[in-house]
MISE-786333 format. One record per residue (C-alpha): x, y, z. Coordinates in nm, 3 decimals, decimal comma. Example, Ala and Ser with C-alpha at 12.3 -4.5 7.8 and 13.67 -1.06 7.14 Angstrom:
+---------+---------+---------+
:      px :      py :      pz :
+---------+---------+---------+
:   1,230 :  -0,450 :   0,780 :
:   1,367 :  -0,106 :   0,714 :
+---------+---------+---------+
! end
This chain:
+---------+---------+---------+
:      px :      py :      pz :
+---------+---------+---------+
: -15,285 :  -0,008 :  -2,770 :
: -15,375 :   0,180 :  -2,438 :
: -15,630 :   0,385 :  -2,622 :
: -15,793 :  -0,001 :  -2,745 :
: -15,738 :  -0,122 :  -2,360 :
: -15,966 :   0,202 :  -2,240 :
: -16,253 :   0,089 :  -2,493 :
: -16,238 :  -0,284 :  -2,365 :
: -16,231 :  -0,142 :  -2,033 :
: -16,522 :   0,068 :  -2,056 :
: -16,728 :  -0,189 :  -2,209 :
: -16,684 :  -0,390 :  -1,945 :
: -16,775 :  -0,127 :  -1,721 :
: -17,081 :  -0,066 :  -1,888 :
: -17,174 :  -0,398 :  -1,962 :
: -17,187 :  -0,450 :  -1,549 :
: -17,372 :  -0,118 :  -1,522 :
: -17,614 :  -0,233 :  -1,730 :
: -17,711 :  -0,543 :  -1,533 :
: -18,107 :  -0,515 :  -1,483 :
: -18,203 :  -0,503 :  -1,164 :
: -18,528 :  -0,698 :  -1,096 :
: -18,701 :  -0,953 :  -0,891 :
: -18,491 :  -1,194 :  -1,025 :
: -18,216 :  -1,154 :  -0,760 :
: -18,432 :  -1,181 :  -0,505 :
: -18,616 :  -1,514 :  -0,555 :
: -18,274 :  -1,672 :  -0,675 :
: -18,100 :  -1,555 :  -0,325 :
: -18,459 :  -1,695 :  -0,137 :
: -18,459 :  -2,007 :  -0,353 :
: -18,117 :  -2,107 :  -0,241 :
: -18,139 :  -1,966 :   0,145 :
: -18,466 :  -2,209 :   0,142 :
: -18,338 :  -2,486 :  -0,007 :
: -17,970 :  -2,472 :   0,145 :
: -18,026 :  -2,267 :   0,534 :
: -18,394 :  -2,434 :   0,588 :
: -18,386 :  -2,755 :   0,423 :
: -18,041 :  -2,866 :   0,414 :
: -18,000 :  -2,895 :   0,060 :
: -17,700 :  -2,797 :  -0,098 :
: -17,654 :  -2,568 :  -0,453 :
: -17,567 :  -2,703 :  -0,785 :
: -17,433 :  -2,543 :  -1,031 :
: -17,346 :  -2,616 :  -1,413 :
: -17,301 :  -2,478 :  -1,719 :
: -17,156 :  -2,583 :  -2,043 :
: -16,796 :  -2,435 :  -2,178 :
: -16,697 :  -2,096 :  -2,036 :
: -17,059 :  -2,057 :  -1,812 :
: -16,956 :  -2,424 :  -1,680 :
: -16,634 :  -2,269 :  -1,534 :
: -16,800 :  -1,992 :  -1,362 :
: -17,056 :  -2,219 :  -1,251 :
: -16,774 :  -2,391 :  -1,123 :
: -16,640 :  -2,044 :  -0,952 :
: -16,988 :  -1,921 :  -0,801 :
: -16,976 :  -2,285 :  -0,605 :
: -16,702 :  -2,294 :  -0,459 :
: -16,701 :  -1,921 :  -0,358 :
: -17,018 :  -1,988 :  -0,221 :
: -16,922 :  -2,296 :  -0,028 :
: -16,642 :  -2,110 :   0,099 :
: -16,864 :  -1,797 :   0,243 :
: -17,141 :  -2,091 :   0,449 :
: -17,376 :  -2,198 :   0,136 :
: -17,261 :  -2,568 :   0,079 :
: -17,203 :  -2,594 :  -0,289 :
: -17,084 :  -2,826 :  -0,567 :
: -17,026 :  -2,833 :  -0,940 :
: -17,216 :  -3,108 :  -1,166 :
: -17,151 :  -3,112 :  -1,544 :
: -17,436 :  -3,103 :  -1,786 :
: -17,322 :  -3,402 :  -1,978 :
: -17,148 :  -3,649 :  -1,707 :
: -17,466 :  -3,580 :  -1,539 :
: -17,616 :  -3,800 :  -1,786 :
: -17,404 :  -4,088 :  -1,756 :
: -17,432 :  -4,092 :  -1,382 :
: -17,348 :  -3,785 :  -1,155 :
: -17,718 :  -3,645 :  -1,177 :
: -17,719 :  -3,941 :  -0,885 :
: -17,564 :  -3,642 :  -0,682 :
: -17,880 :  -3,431 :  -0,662 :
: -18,099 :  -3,453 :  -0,329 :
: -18,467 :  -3,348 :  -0,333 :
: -18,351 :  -3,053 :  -0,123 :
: -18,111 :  -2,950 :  -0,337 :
: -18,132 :  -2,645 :  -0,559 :
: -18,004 :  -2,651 :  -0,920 :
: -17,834 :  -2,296 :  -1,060 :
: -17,783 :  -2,324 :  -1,412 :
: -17,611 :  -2,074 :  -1,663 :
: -17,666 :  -2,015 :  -2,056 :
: -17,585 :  -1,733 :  -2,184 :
: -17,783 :  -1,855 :  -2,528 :
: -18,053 :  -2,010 :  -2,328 :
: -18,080 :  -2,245 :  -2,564 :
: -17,816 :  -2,482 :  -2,454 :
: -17,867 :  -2,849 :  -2,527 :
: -17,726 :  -2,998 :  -2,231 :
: -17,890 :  -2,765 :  -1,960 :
: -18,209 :  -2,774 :  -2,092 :
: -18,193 :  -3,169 :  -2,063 :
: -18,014 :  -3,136 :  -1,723 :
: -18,339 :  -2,965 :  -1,586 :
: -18,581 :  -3,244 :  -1,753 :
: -18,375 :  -3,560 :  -1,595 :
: -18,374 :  -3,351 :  -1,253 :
: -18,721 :  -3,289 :  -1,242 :
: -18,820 :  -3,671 :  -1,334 :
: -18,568 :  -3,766 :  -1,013 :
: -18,662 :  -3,442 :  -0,750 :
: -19,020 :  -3,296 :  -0,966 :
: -18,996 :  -3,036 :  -0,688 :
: -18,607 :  -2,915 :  -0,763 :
: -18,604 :  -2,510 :  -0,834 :
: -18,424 :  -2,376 :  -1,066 :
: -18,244 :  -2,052 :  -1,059 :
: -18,110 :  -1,959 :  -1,398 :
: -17,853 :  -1,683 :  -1,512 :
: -17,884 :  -1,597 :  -1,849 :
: -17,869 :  -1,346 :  -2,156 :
: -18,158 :  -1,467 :  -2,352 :
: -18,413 :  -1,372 :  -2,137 :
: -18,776 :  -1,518 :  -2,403 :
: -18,541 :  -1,828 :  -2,438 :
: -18,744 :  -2,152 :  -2,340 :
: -18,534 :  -2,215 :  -2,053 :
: -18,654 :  -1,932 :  -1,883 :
: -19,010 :  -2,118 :  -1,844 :
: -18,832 :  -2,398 :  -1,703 :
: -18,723 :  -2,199 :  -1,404 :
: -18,823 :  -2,082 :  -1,113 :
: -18,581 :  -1,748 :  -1,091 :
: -18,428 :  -1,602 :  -1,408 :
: -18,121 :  -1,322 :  -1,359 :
: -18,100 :  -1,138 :  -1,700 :
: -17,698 :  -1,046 :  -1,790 :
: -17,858 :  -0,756 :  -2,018 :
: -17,702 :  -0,987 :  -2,321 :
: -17,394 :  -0,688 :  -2,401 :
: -17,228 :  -0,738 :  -2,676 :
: -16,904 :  -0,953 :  -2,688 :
: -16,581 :  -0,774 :  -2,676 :
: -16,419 :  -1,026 :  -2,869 :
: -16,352 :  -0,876 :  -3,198 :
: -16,507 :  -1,177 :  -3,380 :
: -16,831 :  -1,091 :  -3,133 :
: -16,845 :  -1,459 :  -3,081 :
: -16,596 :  -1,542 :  -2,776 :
: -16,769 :  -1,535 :  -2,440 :
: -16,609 :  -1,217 :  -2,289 :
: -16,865 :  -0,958 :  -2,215 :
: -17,108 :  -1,236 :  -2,130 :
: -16,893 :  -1,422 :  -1,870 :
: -16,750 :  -1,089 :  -1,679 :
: -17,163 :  -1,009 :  -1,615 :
: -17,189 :  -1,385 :  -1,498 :
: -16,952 :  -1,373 :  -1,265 :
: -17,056 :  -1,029 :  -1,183 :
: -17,396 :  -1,188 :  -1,095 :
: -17,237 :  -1,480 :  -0,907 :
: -17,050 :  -1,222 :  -0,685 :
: -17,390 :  -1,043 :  -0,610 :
: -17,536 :  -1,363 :  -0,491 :
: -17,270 :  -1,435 :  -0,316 :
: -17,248 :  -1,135 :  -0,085 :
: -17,606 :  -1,100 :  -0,019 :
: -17,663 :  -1,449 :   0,055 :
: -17,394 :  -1,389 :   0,377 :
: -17,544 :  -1,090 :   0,483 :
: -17,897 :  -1,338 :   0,503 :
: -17,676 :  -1,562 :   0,696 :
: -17,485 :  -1,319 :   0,885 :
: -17,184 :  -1,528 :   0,801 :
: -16,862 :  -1,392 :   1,020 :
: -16,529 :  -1,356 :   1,005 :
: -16,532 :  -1,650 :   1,256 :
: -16,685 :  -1,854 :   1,039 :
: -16,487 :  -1,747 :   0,734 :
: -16,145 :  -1,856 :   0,923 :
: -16,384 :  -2,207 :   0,978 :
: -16,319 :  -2,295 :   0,630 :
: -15,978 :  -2,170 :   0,550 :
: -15,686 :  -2,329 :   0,701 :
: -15,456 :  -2,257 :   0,505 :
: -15,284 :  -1,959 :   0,322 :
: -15,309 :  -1,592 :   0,377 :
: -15,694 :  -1,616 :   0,409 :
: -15,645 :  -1,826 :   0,633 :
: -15,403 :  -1,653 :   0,814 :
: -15,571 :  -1,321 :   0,763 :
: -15,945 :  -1,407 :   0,841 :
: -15,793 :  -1,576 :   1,198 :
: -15,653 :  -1,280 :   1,296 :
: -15,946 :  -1,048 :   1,250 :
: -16,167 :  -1,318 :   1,427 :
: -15,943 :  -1,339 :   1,697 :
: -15,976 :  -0,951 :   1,731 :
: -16,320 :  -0,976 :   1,679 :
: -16,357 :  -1,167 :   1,984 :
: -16,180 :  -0,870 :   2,182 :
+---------+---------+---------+
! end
């Protein structure tokens, strides 16, 4: 079993290795600063299934590090929550097919409410006909699932959230978001606690 665990592991590895690095992370992280640090907008994210839940992850890591962020599902957003999205909001979708039903109509309602809304879309299926829909694409590299059925969303979702993490951390060092303003938005817990402490020495 350890010798199986290595192989998953280095897959993984790989996988993330393998992320191409392009233009792509670039006009997603100046999309958002624009649209969020300039305008006021907020992000929001969604995703169907698995890349719903790390939509789901990248906003509220994202609201916690000074980029106000929210969640909106594909398919309540048709029965009312697309009444969440402001004209200077930016919409960061994920499909790892590129082809999913519910995203691609996501981006058609938004653009009939906000025609101006960009787009900033993570995906493996980079000739996939949401890509022209978008204003910033971020290729995964499309590895191959670990799953053993190749089917399960494994692979796929670690270089997601991979990509979410990148965002993340460069989008702070554009803000120059501090330690200060980390212990802003975390009361409680060890965070909390923790990011406090270093602010208050931060200070000295």
């Amino acid at each position: 079993m350890q010798d199986e665990i290595k192989i998953i592991l280095k897959q993984e590895a790989a996988a993330i290795s393998n992320i191409p690095l392009n233009g792509g992370f670039e006009d997603a992280v100046n999309l958002i600063y624009n649209s969020v640090h300039v305008k006021g907008g907020r992000l929001i994210a969604s995703g169907m299934g698995k890349a719903g839940q790390i939509g789901a992850n990248i906003a509220t890591t994202l609201s916690s590090t000074g980029t106000p962020s929210t969640f909106m599902h594909p398919s309540e957003a048709q029965h009312g929550d697309l009444g969440m999205l402001k004209q200077n909001d930016v919409l960061l979708v994920i499909s790892n097919s590129g082809k999913t039903r519910e995203i691609i109509e996501l981006i058609h309602l938004s653009h009939k409410l906000h025609s101006q809304i960009p787009v900033v879309l993570i995906t493996g299926n980079k000739d996939s006909e949401l890509v022209d829909l978008c204003n910033a694409v971020i290729f995964t590299g499309n590895p191959p699932e670990v799953c053993t059925l190749g089917l399960t969303p494994t692979t796929s979702t670690t270089t997601m959230t991979v990509i979410g993490d990148i965002i993340v951390v460069l989008l702070m060092k554009k803000i120059k978001f501090s330690t200060a303003d980390y212990a802003k938005r975390h009361h409680g817990g060890y965070l909390g606690l923790k990011s406090r402490i270093k602010a208050k020495r931060d200070e000295n």
